[in-house]
N, CA, C and O atoms as a GROMACS GRO file, in nm:
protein
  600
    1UNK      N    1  17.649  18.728   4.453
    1UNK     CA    2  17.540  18.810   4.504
    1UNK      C    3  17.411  18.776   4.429
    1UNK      O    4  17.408  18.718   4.321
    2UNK      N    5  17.310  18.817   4.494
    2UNK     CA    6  17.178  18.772   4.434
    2UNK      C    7  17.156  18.624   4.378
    2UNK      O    8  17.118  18.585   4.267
    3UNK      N    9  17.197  18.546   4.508
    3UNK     CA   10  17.166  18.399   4.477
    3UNK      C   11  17.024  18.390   4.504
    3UNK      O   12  16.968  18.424   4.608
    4UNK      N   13  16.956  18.327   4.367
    4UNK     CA   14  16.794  18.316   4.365
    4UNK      C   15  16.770  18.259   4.478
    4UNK      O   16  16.744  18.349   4.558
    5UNK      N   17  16.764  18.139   4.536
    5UNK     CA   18  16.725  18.074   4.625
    5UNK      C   19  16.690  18.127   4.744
    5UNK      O   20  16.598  18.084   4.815
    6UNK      N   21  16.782  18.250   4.776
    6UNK     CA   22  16.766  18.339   4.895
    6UNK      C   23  16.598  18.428   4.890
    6UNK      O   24  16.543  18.489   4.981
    7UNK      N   25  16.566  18.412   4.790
    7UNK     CA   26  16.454  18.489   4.773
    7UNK      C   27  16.326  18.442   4.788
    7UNK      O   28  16.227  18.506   4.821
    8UNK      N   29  16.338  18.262   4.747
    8UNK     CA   30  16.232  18.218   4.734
    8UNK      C   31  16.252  18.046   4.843
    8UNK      O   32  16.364  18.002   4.871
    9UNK      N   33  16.128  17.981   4.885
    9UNK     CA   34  16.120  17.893   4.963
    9UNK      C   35  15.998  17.814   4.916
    9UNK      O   36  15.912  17.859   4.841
   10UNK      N   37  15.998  17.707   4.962
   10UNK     CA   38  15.861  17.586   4.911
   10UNK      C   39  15.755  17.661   4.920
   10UNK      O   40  15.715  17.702   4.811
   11UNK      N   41  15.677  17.704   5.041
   11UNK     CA   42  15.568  17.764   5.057
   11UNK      C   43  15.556  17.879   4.889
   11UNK      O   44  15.452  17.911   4.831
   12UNK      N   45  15.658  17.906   4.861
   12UNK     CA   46  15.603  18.048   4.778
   12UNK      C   47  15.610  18.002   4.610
   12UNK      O   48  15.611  18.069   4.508
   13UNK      N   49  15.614  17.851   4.634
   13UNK     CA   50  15.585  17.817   4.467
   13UNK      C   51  15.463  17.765   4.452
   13UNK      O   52  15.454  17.701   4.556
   14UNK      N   53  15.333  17.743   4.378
   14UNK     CA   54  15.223  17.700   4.352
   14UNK      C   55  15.221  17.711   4.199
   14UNK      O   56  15.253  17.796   4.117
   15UNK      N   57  15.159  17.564   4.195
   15UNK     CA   58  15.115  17.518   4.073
   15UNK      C   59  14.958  17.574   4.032
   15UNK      O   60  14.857  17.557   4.101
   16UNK      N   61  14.963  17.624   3.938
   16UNK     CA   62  14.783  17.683   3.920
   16UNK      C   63  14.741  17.605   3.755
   16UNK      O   64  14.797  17.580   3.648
   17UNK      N   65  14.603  17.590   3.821
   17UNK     CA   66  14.506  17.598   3.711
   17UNK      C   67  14.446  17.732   3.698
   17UNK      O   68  14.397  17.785   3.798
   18UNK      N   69  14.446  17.815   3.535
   18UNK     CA   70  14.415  17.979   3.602
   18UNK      C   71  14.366  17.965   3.403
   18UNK      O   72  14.398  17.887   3.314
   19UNK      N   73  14.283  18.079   3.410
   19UNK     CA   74  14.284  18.082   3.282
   19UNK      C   75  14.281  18.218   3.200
   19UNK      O   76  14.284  18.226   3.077
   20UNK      N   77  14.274  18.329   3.298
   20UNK     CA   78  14.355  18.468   3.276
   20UNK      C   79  14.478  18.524   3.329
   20UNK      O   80  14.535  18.461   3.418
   21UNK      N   81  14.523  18.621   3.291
   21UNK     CA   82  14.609  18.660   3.404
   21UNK      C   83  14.551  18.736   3.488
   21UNK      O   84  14.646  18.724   3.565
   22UNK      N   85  14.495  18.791   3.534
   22UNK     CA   86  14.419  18.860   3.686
   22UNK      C   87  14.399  18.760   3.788
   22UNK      O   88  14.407  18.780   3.910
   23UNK      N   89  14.365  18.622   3.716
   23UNK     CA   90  14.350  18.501   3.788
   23UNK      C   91  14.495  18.445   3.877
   23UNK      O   92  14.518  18.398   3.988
   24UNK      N   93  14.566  18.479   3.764
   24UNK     CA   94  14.737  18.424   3.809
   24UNK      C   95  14.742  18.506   3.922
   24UNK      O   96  14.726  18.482   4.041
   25UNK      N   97  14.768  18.609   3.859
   25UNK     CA   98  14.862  18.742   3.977
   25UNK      C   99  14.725  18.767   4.088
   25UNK      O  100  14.739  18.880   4.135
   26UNK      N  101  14.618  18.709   4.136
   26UNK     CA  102  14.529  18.754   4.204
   26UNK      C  103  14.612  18.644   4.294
   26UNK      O  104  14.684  18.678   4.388
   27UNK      N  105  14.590  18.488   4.248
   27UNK     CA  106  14.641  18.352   4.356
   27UNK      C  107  14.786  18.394   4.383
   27UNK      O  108  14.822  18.365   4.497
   28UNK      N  109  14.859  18.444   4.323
   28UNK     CA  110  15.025  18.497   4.361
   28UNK      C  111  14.981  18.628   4.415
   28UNK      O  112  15.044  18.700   4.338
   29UNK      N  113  14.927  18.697   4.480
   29UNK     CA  114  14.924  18.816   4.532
   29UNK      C  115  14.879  18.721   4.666
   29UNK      O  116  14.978  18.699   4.735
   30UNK      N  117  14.763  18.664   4.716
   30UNK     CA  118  14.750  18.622   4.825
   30UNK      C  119  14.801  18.523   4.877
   30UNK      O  120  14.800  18.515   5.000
   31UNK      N  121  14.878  18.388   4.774
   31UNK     CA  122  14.970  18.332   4.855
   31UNK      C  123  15.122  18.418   4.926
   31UNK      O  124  15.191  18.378   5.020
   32UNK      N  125  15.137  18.519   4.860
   32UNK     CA  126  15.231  18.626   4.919
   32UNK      C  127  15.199  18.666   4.985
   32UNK      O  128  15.284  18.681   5.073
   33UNK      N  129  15.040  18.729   5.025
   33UNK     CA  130  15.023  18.740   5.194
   33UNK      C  131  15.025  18.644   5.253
   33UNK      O  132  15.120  18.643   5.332
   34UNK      N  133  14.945  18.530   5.256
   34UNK     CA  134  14.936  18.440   5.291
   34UNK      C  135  15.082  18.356   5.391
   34UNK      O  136  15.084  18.279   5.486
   35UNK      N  137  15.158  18.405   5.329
   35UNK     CA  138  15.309  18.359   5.324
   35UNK      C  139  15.400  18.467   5.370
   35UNK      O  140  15.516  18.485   5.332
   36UNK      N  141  15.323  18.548   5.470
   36UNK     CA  142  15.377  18.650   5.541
   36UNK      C  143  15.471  18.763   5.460
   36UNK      O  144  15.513  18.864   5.516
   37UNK      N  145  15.496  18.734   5.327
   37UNK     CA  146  15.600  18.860   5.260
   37UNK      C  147  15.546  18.979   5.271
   37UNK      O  148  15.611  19.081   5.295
   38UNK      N  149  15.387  18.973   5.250
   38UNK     CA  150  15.379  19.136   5.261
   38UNK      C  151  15.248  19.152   5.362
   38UNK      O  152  15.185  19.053   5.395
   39UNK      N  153  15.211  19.288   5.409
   39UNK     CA  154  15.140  19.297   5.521
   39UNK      C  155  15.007  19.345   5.484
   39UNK      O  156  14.903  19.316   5.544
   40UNK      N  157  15.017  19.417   5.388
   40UNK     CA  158  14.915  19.464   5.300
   40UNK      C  159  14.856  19.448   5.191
   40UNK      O  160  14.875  19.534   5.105
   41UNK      N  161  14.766  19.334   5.161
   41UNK     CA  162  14.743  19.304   5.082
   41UNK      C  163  14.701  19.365   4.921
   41UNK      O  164  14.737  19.354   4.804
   42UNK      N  165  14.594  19.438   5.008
   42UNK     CA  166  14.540  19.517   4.846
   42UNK      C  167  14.644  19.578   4.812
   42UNK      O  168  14.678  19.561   4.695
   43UNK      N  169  14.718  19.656   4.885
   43UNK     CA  170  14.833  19.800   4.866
   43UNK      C  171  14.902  19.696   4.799
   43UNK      O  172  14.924  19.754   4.693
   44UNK      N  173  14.954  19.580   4.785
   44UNK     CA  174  15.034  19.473   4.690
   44UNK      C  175  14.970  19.470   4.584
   44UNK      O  176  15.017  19.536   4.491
   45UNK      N  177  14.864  19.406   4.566
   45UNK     CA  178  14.777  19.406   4.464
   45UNK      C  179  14.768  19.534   4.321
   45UNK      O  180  14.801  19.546   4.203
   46UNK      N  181  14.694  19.619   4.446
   46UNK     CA  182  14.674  19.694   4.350
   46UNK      C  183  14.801  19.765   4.274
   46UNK      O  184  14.782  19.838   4.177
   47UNK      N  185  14.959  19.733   4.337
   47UNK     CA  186  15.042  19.809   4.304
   47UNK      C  187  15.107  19.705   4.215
   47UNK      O  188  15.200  19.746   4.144
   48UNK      N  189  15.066  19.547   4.205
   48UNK     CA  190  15.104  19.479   4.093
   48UNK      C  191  14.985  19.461   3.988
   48UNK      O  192  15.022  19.406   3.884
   49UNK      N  193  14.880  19.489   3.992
   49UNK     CA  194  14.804  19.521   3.866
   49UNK      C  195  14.803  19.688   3.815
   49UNK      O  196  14.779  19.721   3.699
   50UNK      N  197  14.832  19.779   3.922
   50UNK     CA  198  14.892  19.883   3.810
   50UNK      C  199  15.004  19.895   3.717
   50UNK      O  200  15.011  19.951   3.608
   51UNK      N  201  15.103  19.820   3.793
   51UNK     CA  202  15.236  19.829   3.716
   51UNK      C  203  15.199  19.704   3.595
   51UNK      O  204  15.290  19.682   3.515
   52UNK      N  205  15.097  19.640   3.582
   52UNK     CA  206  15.090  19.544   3.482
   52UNK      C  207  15.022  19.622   3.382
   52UNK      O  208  15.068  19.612   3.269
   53UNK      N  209  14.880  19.731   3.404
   53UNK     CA  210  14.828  19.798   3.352
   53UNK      C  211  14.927  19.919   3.243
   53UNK      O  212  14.924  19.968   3.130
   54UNK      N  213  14.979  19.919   3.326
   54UNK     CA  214  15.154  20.035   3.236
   54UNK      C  215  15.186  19.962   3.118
   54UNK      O  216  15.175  20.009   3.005
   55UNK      N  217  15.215  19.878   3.138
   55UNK     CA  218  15.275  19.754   3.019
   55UNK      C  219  15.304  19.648   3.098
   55UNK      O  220  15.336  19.642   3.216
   56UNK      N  221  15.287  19.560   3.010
   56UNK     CA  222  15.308  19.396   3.041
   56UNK      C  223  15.409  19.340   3.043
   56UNK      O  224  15.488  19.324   2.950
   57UNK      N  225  15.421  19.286   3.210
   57UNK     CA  226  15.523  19.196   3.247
   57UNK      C  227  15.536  19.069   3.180
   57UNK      O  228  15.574  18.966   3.237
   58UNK      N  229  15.509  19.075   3.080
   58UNK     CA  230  15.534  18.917   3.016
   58UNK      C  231  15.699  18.931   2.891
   58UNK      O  232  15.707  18.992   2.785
   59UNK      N  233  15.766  18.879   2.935
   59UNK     CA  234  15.895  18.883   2.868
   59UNK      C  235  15.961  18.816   2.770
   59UNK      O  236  16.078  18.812   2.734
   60UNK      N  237  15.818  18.742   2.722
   60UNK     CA  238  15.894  18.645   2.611
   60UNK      C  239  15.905  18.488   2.704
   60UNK      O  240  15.909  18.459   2.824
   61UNK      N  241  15.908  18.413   2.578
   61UNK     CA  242  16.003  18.264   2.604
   61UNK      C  243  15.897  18.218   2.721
   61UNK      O  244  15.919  18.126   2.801
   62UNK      N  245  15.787  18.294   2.717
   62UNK     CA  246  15.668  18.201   2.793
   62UNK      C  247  15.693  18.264   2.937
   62UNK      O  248  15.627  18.214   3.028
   63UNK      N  249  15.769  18.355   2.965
   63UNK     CA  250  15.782  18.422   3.129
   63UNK      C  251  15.738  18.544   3.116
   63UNK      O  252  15.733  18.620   3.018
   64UNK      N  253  15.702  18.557   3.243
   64UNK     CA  254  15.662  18.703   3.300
   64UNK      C  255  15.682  18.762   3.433
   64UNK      O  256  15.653  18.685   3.524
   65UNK      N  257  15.716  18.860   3.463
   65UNK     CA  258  15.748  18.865   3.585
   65UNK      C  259  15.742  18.983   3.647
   65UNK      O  260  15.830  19.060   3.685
   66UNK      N  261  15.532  18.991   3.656
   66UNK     CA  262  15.517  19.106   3.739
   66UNK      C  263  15.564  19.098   3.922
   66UNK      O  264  15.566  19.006   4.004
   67UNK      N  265  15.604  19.277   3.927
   67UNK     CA  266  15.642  19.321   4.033
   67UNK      C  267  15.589  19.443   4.121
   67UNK      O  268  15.496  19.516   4.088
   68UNK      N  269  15.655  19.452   4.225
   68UNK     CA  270  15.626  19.610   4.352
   68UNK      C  271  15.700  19.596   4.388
   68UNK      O  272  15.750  19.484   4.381
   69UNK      N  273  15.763  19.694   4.454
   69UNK     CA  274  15.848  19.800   4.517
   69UNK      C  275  15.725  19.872   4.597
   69UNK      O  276  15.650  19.948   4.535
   70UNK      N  277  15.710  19.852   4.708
   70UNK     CA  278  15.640  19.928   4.826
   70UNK      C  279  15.744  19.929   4.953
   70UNK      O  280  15.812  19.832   4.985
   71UNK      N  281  15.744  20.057   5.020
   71UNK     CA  282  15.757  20.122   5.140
   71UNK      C  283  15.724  19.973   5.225
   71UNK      O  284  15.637  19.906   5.170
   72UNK      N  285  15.768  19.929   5.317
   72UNK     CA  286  15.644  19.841   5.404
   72UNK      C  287  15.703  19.705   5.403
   72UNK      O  288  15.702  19.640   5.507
   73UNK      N  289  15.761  19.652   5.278
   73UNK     CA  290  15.795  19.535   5.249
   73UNK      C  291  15.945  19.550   5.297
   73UNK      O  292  16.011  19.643   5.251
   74UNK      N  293  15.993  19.477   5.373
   74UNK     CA  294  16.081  19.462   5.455
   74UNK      C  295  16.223  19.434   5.398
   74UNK      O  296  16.318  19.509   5.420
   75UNK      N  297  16.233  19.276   5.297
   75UNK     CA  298  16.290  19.201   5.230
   75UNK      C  299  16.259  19.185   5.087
   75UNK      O  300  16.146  19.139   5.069
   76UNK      N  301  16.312  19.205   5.004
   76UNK     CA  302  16.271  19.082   4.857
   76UNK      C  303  16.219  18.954   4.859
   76UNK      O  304  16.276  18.860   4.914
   77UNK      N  305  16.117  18.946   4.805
   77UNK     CA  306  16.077  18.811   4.795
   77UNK      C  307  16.056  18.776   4.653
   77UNK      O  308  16.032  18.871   4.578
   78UNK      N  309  16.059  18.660   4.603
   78UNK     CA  310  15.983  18.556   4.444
   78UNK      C  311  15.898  18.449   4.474
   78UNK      O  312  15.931  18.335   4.507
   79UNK      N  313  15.785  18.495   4.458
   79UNK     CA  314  15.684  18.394   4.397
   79UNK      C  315  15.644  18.297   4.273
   79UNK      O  316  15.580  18.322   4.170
   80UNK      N  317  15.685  18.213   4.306
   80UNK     CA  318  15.686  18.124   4.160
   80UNK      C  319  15.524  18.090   4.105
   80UNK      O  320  15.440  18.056   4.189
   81UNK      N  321  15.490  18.101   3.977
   81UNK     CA  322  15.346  18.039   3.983
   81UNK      C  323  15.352  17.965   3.853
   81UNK      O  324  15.343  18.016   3.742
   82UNK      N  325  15.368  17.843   3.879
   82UNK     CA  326  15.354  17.691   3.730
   82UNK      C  327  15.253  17.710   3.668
   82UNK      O  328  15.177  17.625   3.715
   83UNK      N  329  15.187  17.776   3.575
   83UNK     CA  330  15.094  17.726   3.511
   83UNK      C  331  15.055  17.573   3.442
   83UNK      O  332  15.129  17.535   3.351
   84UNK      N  333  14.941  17.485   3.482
   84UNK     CA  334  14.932  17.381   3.403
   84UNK      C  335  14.904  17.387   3.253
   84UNK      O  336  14.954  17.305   3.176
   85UNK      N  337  14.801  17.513   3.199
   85UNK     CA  338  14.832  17.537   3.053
   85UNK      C  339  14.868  17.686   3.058
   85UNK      O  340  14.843  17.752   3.158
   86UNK      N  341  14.932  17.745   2.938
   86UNK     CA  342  14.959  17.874   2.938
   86UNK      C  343  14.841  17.937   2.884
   86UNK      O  344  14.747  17.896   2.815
   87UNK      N  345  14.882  18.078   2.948
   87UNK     CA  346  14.769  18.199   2.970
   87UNK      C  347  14.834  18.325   2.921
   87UNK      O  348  14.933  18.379   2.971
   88UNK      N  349  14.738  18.383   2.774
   88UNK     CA  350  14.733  18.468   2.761
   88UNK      C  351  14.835  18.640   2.862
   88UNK      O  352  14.776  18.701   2.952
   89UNK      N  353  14.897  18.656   2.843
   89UNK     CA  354  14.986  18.786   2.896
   89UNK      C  355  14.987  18.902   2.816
   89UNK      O  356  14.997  19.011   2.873
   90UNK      N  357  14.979  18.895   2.681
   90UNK     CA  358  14.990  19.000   2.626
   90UNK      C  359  15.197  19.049   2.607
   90UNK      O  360  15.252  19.159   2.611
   91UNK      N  361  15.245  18.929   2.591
   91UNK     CA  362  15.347  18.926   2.611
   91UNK      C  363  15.477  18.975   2.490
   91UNK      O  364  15.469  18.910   2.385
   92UNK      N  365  15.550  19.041   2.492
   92UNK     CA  366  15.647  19.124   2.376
   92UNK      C  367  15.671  18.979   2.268
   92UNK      O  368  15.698  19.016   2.154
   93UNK      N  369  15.667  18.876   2.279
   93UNK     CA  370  15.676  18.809   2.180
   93UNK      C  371  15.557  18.732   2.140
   93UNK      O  372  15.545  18.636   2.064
   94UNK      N  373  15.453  18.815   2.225
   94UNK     CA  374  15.303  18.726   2.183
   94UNK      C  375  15.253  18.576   2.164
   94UNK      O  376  15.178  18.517   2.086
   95UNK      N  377  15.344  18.535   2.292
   95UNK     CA  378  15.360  18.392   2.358
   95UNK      C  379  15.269  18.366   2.458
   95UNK      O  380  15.323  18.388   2.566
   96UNK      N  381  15.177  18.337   2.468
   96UNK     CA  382  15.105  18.297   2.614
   96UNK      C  383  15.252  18.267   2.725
   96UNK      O  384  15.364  18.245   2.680
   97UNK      N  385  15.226  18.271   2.842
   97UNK     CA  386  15.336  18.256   2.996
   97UNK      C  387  15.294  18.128   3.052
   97UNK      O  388  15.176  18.098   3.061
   98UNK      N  389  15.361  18.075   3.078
   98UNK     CA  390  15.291  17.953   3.115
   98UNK      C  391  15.450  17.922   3.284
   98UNK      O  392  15.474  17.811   3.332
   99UNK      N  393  15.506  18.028   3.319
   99UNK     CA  394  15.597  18.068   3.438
   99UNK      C  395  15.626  18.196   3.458
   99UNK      O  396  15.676  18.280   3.383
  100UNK      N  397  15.564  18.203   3.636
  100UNK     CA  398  15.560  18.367   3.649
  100UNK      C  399  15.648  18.412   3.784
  100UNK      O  400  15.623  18.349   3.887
  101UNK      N  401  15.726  18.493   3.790
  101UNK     CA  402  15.758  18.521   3.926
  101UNK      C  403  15.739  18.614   3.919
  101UNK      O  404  15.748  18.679   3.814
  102UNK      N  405  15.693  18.676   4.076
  102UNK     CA  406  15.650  18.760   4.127
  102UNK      C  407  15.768  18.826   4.231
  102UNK      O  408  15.820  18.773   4.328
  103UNK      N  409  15.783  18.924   4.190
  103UNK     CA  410  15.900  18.982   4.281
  103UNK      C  411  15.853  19.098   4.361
  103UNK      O  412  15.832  19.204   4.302
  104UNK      N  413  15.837  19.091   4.460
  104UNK     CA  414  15.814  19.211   4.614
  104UNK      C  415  15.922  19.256   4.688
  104UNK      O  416  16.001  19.176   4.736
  105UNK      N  417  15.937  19.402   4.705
  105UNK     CA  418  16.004  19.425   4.798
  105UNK      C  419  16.042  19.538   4.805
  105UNK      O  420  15.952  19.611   4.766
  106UNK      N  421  16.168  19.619   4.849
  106UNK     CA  422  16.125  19.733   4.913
  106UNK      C  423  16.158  19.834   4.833
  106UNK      O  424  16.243  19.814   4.747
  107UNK      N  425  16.082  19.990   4.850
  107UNK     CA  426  16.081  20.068   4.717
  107UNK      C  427  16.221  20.150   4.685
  107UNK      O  428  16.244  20.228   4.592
  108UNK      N  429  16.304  20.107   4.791
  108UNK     CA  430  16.410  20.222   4.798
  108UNK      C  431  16.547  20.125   4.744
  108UNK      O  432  16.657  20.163   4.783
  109UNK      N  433  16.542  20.026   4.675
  109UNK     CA  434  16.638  19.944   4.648
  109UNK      C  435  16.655  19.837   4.484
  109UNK      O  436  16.675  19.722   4.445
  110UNK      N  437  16.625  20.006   4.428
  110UNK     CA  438  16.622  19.974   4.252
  110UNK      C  439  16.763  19.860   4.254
  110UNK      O  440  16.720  19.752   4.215
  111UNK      N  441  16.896  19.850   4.282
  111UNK     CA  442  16.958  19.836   4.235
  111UNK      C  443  16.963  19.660   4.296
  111UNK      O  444  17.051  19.587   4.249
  112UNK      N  445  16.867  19.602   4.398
  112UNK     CA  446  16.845  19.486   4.414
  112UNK      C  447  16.720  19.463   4.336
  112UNK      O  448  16.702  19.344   4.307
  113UNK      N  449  16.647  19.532   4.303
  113UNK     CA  450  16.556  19.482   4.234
  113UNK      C  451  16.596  19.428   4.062
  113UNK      O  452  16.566  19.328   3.998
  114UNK      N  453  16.667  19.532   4.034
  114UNK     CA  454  16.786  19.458   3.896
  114UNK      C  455  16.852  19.375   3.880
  114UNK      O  456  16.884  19.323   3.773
  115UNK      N  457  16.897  19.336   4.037
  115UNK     CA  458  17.014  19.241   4.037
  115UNK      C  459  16.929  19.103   4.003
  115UNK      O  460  16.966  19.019   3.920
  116UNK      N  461  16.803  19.094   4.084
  116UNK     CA  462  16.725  18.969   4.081
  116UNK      C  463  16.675  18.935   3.983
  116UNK      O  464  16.669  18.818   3.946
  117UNK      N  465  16.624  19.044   3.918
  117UNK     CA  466  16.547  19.068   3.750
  117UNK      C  467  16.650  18.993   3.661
  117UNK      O  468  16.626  18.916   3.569
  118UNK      N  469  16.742  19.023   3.698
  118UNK     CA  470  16.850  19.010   3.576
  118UNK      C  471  16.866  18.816   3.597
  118UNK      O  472  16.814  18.732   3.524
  119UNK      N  473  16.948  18.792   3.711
  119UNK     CA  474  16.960  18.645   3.744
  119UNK      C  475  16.822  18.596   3.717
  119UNK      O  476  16.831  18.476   3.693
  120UNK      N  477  16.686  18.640   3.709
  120UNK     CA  478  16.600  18.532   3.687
  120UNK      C  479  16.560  18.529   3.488
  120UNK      O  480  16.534  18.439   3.408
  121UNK      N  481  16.570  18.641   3.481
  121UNK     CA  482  16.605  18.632   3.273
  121UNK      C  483  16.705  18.567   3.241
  121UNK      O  484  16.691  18.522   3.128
  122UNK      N  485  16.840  18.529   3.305
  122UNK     CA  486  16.953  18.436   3.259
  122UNK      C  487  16.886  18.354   3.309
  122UNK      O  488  16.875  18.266   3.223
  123UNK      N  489  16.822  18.319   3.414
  123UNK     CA  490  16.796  18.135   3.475
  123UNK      C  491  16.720  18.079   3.380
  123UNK      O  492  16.738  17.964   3.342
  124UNK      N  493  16.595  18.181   3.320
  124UNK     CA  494  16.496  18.094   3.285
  124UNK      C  495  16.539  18.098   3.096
  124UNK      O  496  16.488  18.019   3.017
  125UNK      N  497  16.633  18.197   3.057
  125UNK     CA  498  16.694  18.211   2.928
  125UNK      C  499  16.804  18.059   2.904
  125UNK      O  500  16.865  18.032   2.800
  126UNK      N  501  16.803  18.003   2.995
  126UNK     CA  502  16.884  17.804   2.989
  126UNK      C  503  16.736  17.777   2.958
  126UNK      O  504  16.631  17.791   3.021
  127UNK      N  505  16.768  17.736   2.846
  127UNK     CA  506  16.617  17.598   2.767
  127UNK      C  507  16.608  17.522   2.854
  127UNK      O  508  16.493  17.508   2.896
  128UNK      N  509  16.729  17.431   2.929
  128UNK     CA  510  16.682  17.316   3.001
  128UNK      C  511  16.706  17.390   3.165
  128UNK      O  512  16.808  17.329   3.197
  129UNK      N  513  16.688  17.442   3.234
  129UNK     CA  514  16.656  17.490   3.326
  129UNK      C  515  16.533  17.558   3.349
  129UNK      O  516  16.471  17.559   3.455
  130UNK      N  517  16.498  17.620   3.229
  130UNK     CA  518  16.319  17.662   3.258
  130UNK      C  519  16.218  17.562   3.196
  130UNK      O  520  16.097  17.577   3.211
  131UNK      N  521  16.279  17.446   3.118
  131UNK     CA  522  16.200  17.309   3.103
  131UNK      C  523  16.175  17.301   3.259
  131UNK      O  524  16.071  17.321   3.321
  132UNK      N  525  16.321  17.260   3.313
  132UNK     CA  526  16.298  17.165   3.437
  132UNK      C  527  16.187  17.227   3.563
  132UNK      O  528  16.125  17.163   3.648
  133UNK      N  529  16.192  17.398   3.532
  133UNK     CA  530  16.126  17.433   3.616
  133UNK      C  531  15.975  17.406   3.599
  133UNK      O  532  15.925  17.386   3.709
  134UNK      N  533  15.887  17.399   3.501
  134UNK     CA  534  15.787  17.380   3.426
  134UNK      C  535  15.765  17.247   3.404
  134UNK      O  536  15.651  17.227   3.361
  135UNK      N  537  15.850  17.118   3.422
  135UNK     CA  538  15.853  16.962   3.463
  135UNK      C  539  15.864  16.904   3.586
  135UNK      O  540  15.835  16.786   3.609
  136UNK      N  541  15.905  16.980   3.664
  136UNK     CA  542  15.905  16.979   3.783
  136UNK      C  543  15.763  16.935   3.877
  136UNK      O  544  15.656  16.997   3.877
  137UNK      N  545  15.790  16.830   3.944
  137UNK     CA  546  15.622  16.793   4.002
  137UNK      C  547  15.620  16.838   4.177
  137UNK      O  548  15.541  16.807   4.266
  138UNK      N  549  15.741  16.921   4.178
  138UNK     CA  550  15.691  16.932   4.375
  138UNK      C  551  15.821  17.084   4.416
  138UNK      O  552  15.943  17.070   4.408
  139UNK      N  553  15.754  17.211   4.457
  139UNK     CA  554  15.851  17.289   4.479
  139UNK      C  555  15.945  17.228   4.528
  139UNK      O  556  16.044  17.294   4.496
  140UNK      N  557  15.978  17.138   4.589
  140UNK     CA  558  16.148  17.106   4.684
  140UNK      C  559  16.211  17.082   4.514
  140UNK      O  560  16.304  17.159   4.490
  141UNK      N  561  16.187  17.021   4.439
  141UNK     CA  562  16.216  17.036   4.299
  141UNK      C  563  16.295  17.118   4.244
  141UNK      O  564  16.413  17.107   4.211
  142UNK      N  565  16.178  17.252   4.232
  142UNK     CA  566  16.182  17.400   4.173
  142UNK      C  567  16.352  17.457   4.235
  142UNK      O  568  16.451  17.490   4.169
  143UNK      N  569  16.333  17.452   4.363
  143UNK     CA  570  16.436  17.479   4.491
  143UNK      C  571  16.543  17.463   4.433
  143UNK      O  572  16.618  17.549   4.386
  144UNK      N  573  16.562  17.277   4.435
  144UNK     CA  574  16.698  17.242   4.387
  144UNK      C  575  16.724  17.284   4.229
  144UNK      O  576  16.837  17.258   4.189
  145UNK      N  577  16.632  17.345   4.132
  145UNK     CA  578  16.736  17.372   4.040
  145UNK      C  579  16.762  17.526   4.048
  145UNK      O  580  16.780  17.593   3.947
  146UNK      N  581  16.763  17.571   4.155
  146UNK     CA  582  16.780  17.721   4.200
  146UNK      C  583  16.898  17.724   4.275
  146UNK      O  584  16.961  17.821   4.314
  147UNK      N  585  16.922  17.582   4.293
  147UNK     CA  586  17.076  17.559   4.457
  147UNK      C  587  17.148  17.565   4.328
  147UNK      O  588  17.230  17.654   4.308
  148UNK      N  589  17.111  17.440   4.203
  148UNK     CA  590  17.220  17.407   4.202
  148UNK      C  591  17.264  17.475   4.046
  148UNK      O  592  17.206  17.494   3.939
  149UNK      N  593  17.413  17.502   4.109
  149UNK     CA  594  17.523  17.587   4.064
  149UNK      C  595  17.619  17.502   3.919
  149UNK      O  596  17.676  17.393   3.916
  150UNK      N  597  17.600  17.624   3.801
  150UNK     CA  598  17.602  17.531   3.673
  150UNK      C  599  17.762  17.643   3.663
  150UNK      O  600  17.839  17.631   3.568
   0.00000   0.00000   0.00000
C-alpha cells in the first residue's frame, strides 16, 4: 500500500533555480495547478504557507515536505521540486533543503496522508536513493527510482 509512484508522474517533478522558500513552494503550488491536482489555487497556497507558517516543513537530511489537506482535492498527489542549490527552510536540523515534496489532498483522510509521509521519510532516509534523486537529470529518472523495488 502507498506505493509512491501512484502519487506522482513526470509533469509534477521540476527542477528549480529558487533562492527562498516562498519562491520554492510558490513554483510547486502552481505547477500543481497547473497540473490539474488542485482547482483552487490560492485556497492551496494559502493553506500550504499557513501550515508552513505553524512550523517548518523542513525535516532534516536536506528534505522538506510541505503539505494540505483541503475539502476539494479529490486524490493525493506529490510534487517533487530539485533544487539546483539549497535554500534556506529553517529546518529541525538547520540544513538548508535542497528536495521538496509537496503533498495535496483530501482533508478527511489523515490516515493516507501518514501512510505517504511515512514511505517518503524512509525513501529519502536511503543515502543512495535521495543522492539519486538529487543526481538525477530528467523526471522519467526521478520515476524509475520510485518503481524500483529494493
Amino acid at each position: 500500500m502507498y506505493e509512491l509512484d501512484s502519487y506522482m508522474d513526470v509533469k509534477s517533478i521540476v527542477y528549480l533555480q529558487a533562492k527562498k522558500k516562498e519562491e520554492v513552494l510558490e513554483k510547486m503550488v502552481q505547477l500543481s495547478f497547473d497540473n490539474g491536482k488542485i482547482k483552487d489555487l490560492n485556497r492551496f497556497k494559502t493553506a500550504i504557507f499557513d501550515r508552513e507558517a505553524i512550523m517548518s516543513t523542513g525535516l532534516g537530511l536536506g528534505l522538506a515536505v510541505p503539505h494540505a489537506k483541503l475539502k476539494g482535492i479529490e486524490e493525493f498527489f506529490v510534487t517533487i521540486g530539485i533544487l539546483a542549490d539549497p535554500v534556506e527552510w529553517q529546518a529541525i536540523d538547520d540544513q538548508p533543503v535542497s528536495l521538496v515534496f509537496m503533498i495535496g489532498g483530501p482533508d478527511d483522510r489523515q490516515q493516507d496522508y501518514l501512510g505517504i509521509l511515512s514511505k517518503l521519510v524512509l525513501f529519502t532516509k536511503n543515502k543512495e536513493r535521495h543522492e539519486g534523486v538529487l543526481k538525477a537529470s530528467t523526471p522519467e529518472e526521478v520515476i524509475r527510482l520510485f518503481t524500483t523495488k529494493n
